[in-house]
C-alpha positions in Angstrom: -29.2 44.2 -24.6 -25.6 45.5 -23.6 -25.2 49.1 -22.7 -24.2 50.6 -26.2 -22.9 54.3 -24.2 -20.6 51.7 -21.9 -18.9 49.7 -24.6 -18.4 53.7 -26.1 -16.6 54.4 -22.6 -14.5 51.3 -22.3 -14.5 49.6 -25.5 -10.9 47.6 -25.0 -12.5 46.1 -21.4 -16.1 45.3 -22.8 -15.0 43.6 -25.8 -12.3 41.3 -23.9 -15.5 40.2 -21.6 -17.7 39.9 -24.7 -15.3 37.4 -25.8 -14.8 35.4 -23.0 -18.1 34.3 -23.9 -17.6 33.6 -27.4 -18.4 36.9 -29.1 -16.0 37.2 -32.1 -14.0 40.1 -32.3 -15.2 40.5 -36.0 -18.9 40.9 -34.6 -17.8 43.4 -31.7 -15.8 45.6 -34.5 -19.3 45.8 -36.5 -20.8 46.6 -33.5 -18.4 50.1 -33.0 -18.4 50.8 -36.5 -22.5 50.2 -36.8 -22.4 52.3 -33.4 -20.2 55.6 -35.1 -22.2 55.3 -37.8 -25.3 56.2 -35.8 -23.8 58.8 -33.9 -22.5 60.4 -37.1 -26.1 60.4 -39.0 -27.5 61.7 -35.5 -25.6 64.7 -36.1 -26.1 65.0 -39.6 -29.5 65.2 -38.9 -29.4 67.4 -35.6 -27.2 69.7 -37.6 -29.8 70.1 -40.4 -32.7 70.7 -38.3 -30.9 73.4 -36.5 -30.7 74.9 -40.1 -34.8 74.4 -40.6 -35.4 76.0 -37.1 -33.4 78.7 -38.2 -34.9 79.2 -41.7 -37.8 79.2 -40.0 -37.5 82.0 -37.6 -35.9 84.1 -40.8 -39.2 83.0 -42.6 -40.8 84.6 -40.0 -39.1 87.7 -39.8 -39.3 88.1 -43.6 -43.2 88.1 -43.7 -42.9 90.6 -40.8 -41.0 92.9 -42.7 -42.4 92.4 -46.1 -39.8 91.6 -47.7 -39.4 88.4 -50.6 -39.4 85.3 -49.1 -39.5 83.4 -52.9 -35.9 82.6 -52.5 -36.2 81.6 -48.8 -38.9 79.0 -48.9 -36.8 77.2 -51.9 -34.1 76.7 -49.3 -36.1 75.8 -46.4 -38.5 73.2 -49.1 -34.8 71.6 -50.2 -33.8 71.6 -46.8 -36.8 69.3 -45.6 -36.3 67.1 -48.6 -32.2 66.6 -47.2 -33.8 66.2 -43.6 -35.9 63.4 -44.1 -33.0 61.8 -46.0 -31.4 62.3 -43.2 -33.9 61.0 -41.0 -34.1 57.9 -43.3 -30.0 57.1 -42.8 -30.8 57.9 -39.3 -33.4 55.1 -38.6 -31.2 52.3 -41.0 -28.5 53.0 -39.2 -30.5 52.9 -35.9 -32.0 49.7 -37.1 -28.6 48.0 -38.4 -27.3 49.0 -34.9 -30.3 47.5 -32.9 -30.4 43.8 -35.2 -26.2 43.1 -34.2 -26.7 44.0 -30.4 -29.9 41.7 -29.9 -27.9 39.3 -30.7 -24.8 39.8 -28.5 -24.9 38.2 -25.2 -24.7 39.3 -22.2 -21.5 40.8 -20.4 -20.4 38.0 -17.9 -19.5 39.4 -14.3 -15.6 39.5 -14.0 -16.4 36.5 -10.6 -17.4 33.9 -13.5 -15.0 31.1 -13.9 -13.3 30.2 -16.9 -13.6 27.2 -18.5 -15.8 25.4 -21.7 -18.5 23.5 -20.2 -20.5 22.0 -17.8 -17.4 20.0 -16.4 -15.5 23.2 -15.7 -18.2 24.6 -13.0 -17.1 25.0 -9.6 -18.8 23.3 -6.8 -19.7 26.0 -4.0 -21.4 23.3 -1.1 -23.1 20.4 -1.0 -26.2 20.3 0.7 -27.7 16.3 3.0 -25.6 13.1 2.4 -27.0 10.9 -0.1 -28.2 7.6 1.1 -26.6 4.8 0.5 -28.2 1.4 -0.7 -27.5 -2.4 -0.2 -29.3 -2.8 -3.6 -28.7 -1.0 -6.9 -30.9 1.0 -7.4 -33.1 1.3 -10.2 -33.0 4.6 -12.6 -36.5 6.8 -12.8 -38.0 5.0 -16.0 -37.7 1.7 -14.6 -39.3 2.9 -11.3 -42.1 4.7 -12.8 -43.6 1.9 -15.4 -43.2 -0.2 -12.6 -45.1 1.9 -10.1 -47.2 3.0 -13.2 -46.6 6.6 -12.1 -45.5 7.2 -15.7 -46.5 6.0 -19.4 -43.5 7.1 -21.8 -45.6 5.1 -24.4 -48.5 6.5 -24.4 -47.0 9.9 -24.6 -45.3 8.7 -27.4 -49.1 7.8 -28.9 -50.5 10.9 -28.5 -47.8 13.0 -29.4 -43.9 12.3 -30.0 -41.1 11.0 -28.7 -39.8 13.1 -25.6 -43.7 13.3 -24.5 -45.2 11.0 -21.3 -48.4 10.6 -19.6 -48.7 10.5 -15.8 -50.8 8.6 -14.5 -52.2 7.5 -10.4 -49.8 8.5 -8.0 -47.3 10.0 -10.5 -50.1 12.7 -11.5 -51.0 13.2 -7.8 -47.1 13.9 -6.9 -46.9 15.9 -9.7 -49.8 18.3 -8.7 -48.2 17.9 -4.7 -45.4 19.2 -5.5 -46.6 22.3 -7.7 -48.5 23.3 -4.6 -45.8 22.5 -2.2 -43.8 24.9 -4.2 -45.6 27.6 -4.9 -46.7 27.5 -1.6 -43.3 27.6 -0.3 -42.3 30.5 -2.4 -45.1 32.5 -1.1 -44.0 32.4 2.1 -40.3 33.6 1.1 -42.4 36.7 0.1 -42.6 35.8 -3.8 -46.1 36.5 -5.0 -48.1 34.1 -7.0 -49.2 34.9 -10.5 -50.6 32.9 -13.6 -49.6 33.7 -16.9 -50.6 33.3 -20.3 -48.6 29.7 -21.8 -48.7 31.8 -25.3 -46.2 35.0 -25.8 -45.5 37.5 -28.8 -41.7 38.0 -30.3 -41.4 41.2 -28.7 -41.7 39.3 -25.1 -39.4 36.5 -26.3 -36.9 39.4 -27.4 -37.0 41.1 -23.7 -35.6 38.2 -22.3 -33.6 36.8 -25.3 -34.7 34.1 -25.9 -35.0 35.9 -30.0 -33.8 36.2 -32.2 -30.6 33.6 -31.4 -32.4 30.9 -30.2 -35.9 30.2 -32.5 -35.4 27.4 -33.8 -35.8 25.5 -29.7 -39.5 27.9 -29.7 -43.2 26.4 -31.3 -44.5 28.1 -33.5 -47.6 28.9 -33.9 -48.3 28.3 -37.4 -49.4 31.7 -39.2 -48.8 34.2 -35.6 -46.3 35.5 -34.2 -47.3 33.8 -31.2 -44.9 31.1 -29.7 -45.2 28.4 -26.7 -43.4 29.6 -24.0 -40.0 28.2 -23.2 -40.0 28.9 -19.4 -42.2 31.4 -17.2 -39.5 34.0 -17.3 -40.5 34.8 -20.1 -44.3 36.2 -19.3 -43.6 37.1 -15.8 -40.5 39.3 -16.7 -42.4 40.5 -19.7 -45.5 41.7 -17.1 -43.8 44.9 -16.8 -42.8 45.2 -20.5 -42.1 49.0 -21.7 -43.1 50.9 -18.3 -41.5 52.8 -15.4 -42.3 51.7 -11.6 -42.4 53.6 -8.9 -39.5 53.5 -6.6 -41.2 52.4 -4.1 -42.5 49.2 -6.0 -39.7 48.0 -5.9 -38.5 44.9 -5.5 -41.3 42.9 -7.7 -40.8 39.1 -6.6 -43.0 36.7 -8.0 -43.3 33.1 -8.6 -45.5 31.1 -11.1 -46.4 27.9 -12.0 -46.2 26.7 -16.0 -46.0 24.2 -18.8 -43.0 24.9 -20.6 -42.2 24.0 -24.5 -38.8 23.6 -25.9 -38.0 21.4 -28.8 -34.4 20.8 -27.9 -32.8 21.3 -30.9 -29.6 21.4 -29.4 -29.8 18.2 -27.4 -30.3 15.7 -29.7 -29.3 12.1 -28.4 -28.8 13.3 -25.4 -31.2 11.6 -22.0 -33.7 10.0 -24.9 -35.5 8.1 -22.4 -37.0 8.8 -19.3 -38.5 12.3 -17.7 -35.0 14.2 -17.3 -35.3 16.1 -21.3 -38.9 16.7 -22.6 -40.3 19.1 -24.9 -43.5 19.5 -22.6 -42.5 19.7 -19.1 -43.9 21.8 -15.8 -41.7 24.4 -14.1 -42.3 26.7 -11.1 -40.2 30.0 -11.8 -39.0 32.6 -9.4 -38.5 36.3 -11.4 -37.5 39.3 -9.5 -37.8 43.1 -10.8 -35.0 45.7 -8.5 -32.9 48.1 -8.4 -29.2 47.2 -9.1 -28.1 48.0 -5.4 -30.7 45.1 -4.1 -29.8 42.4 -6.9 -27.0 40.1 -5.3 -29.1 40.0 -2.4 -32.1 38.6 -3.7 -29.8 36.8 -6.0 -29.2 34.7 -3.0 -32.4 34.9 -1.5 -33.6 32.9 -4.6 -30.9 30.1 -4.5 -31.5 29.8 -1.0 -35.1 29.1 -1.8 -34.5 26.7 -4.3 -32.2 24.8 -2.1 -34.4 25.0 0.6 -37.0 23.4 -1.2 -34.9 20.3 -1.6 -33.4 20.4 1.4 -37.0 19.8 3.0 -37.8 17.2 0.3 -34.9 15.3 1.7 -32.9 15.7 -1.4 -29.2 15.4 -1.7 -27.6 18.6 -3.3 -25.3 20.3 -4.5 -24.7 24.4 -5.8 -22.5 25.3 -8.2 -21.1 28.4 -10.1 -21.3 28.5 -14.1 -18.1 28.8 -15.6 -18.2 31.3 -18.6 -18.7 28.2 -21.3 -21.5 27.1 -19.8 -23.6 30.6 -19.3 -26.7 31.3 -20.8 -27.2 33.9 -23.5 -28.8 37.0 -20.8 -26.8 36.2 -17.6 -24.4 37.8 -16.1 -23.8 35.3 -13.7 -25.6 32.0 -13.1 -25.9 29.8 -9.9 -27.3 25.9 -10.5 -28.6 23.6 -7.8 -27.9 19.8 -9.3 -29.7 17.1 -7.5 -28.9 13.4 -6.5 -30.1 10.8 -8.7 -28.9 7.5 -7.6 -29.6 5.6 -10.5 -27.9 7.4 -12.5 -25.1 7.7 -9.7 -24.7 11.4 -10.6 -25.8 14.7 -9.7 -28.2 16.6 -12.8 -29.2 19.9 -12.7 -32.8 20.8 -11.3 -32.4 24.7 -10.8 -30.8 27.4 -12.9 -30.6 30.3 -10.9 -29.6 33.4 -13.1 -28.6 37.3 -12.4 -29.2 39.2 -15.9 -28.6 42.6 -14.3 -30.2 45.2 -16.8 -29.8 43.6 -19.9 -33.3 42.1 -20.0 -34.7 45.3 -18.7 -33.1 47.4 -21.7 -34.3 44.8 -24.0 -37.8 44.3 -22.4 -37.7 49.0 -21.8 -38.1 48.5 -18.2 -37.6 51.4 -16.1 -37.8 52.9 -12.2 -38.4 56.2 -11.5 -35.2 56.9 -9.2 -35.7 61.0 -8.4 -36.1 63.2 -11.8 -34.2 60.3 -13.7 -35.9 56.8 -15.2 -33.6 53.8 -14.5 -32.8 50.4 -15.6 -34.0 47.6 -12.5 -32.5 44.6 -12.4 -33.9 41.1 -13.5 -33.5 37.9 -12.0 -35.0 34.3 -12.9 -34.6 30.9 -11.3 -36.3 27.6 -11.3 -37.6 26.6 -8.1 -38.0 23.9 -9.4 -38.1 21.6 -12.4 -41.2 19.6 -11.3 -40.3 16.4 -13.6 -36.6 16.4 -12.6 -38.0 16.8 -8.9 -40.3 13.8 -9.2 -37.4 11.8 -11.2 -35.1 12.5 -7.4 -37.5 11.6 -5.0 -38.3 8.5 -7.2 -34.7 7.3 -7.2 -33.8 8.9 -3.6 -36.8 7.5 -1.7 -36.8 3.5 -3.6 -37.1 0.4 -1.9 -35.1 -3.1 -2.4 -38.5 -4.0 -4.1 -39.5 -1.2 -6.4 -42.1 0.8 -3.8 -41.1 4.3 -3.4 -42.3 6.0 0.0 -43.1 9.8 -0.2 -41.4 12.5 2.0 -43.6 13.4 4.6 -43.7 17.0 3.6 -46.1 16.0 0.7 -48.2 14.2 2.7 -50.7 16.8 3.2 -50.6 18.0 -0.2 -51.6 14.3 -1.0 -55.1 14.6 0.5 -56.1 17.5 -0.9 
């Protein structure tokens, strides 16, 4: 959630920025006026209670003395009954405040491009020089029935469309690479954790994924309990409504997950194949820090990513998000996009994302920094999409005749 007391401060400079990312100025009005209309039933109240402590003392002072305290307890009894009117308008207005900002976005950091979409991002480097074939090569689905690494069929069978079974080699290289990534991470000093594939609303609304964006979560049926969309969302949420120690500080962790998405918003687009799937497996990075250490580890995180392709063998490139392509709780957002040569493009495989403390107001959580409690910083970033990952080195490492070697890195993962 934005800073409420900052858009007070600098309401001309926060609302341009809102809307640079598609806030409406109508929304950002009802946001001040919902705002002043807190602050003025605040004081209604405070100014009232100040009036019942004061009664209060007289009350005493009246018993003391004897004297008739008939007429006195009538004004303090209607005063109560005013208060907790008061109170009432307090917590609507509280509330009516609270349901318009969890559904304003994040403000974007000033060093975000402009532009509308994907196309607009700006290419920071490339990383290795993709190969180049004396054959065409073949895209990922073609390569994996042939291989029988992957049944898109059967998924189909068992589930829906946008669901595939692995099967042989594709299963093992799956489970490789898991391990070869979480085992990476580790060493980059980002500490393994399993969490829970099921999450509550009030996790989903730490990290925003609610209330904007339910209708891409399943549902279960009858709870308010809801398949979890990426690992962000547990991990972040481990630390939920409590205040660290200073010197816990930074929390870097990396986990391994099924993810669930239904992909409302994608429909017709990459129907076949592994690239857009409602069940697919992730390994996430999340950080926890304070705001002085965020940038750093920031780029710590994308240089793990990349490094993790780079000793796949992968072809990449990492690119800045313009402000039309940003995600709903960043503040700034770095992707790594692979080389498929089948497709004879690069696709996204990592979204590496800096929410600074909007996550952590949302989610309440707090580091004890001397005598005051405040906001850390949160940070998220695939490292990496295992499908897309086994998509690249299919397409990457093909042969003339279909075969597909593995990079040597894997190798021992393979014999486990």
């Amino acid at each position: 959630m934005i800073d409420l007391k900052l858009l007070q401060k600098d309401f001309d400079g926060i609302s341009t920025k809102l809307m640079r990312k598609g806030v409406s100025a109508e929304l950002i009005q009802d946001l001040k006026t919902k705002n002043e209309a807190l602050k003025k039933a605040k004081a209604s109240f405070e100014t009232l209670q100040a009036l019942q402590n004061s009664m209060s003392k007289e009350f005493g002072i009246y018993k003391r003395e004897g004297k008739d305290i008939s007429e006195l307890k009538q004004r303090v009894d209607a005063n109560k009954i005013v208060i907790n009117e008061a109170l009432d308008i307090q917590r609507t207005c509280q509330e009516e405040l609270e349901n318009i900002a969890m559904a304003i976005p994040n403000i974007p950091d000033d060093s975000v491009p402009d532009g509308e979409d994907e196309n607009d991002n700006v290419e920071l480097k490339k990383v290795l020089t993709p190969r180049k074939f004396d054959f065409t090569p073949k895209e990922h689905w073609e390569l994996a029935e042939q291989n029988g690494w992957i049944d898109f069929e059967r998924g189909v069978k068992l589930a829906t469309s946008r669901f595939s079974v692995s099967f042989g080699m594709g299963a093992k290289l799956e489970r490789a690479l898991i391990n070869f990534m979480l085992n990476f991470n580790s060493k980059r000093g980002f500490q393994e954790v399993s969490v829970p594939s099921l999450v509550n609303r009030t996790a989903l609304e730490g990290t925003g994924q609610l209330p904007k964006f339910e209708d891409d979560l399943y549902k279960m049926d009858g709870q308010e309990l809801f398949l979890i969309p990426t690992a962000e969302v547990p991990v972040t949420n481990l630390y939920q409504d409590e205040i660290l120690a200073s010197d816990e500080l930074p929390k870097k962790m990396t986990a391994y997950t099924s993810c669930f998405r239904k992909e409302a918003g994608a429909a017709g687009r990459d129907t076949r194949g592994m690239i857009r799937q409602h069940q697919f497996h992730k390994v996430e990075l999340v950080a926890l820090c304070k705001p002085e250490d965020s940038e750093a580890i920031f780029d710590d995180m994308v240089a793990c990513a990349s490094d993790i392709l780079t000793a796949l063998e992968l072809p990449h490139k990492i690119v800045n998000l313009c402000i039309g392509d940003l995600g709903f709780s960043a503040a700034h957002t770095t992707d790594i996009e692979v080389w498929l040569p089948g497709q004879d493009q690069y696709r996204e495989i990592s979204s590496i994302s800096n929410t600074r403390e909007f996550q952590a107001r949302r989610a309440k959580i707090r580091y004890k920094d001397g005598k005051k409690n405040v906001m850390v910083h949160t940070l998220n970033g695939s490292s990496l999409a295992v499908g897309r990952t086994l998509v690249a080195i299919m397409e990457n490492f093909q042969h003339e005749d279909g075969s597909i070697t593995i990079p040597k890195v894997l190798e021992p993962y393979l014999e486990m």
